[in-house]
C-alpha positions as CSV (number, residue, x, y, z in Angstrom):
1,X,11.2,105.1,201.0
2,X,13.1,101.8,202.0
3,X,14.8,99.7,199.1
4,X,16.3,97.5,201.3
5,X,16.2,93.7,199.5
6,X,14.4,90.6,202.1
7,X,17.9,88.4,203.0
8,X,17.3,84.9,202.3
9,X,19.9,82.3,204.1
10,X,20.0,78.6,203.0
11,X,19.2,76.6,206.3
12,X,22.1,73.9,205.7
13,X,25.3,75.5,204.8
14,X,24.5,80.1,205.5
15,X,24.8,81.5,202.4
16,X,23.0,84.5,202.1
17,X,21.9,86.3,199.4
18,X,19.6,89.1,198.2
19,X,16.7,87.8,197.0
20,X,14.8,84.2,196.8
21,X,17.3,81.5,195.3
22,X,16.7,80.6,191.8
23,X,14.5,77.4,192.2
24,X,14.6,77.3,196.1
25,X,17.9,76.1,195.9
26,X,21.3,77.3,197.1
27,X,23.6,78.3,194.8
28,X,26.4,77.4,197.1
29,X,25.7,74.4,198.5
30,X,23.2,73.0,196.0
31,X,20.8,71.4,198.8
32,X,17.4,72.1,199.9
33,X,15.5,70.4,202.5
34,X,13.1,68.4,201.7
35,X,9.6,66.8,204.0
36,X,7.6,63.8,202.8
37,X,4.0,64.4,202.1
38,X,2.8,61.1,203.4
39,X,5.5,60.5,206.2
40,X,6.7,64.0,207.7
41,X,10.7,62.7,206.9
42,X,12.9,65.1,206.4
43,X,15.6,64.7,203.5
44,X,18.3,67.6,202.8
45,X,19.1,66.9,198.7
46,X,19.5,69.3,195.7
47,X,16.3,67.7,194.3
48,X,14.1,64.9,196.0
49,X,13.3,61.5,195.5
50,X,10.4,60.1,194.0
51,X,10.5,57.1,196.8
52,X,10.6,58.3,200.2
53,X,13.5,56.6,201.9
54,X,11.5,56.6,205.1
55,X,8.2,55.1,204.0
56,X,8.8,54.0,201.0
57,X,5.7,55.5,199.3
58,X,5.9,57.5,195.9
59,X,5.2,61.0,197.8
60,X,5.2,64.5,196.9
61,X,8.2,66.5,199.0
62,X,7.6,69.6,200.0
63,X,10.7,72.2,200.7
64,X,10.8,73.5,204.4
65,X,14.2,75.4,204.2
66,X,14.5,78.5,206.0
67,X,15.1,81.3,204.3
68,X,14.3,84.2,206.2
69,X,15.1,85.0,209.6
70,X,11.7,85.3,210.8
71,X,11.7,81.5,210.4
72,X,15.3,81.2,212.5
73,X,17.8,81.4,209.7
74,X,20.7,79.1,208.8
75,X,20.4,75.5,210.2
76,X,16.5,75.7,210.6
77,X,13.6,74.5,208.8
78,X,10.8,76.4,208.4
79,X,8.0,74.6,211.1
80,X,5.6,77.3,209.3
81,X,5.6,74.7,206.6
């Protein structure tokens, strides 16, 4: 029987932990990344805007960060998403 805990690494700075981050965001760095609904721009920020910066529409951001390596690890964004 394996109790080996899923690694999870935030994309922007490599912290890795055991376990998902509490809220999807890192507890080193603080940042997530961010992709507009509407647009496809991609924003690294703690939390995100309501106003994409890119479009300028009120848009709902999804978070693409990498947390696994199946997905390529630290510095990535997750294309699955």
């Amino acid at each position: 029987m394996s109790t080996e805990q899923e690694q999870y690494v935030c994309a922007h700075c490599g912290y890795t932990a055991d376990g998902k981050f509490e809220g999807d965001i890192c507890p080193q760095c603080g940042l997530t990344y961010w992709r507009c609904g509407k647009c496809g721009f991609l924003i690294t920020a703690a939390i995100p805007p309501d106003t994409c910066p890119e479009c300028g529409e009120k848009c709902d951001f999804l978070n693409v960060t990498c947390y696994t390596p199946d997905c390529g690890g630290p510095g990535h964004v997750d294309t699955r998403l």
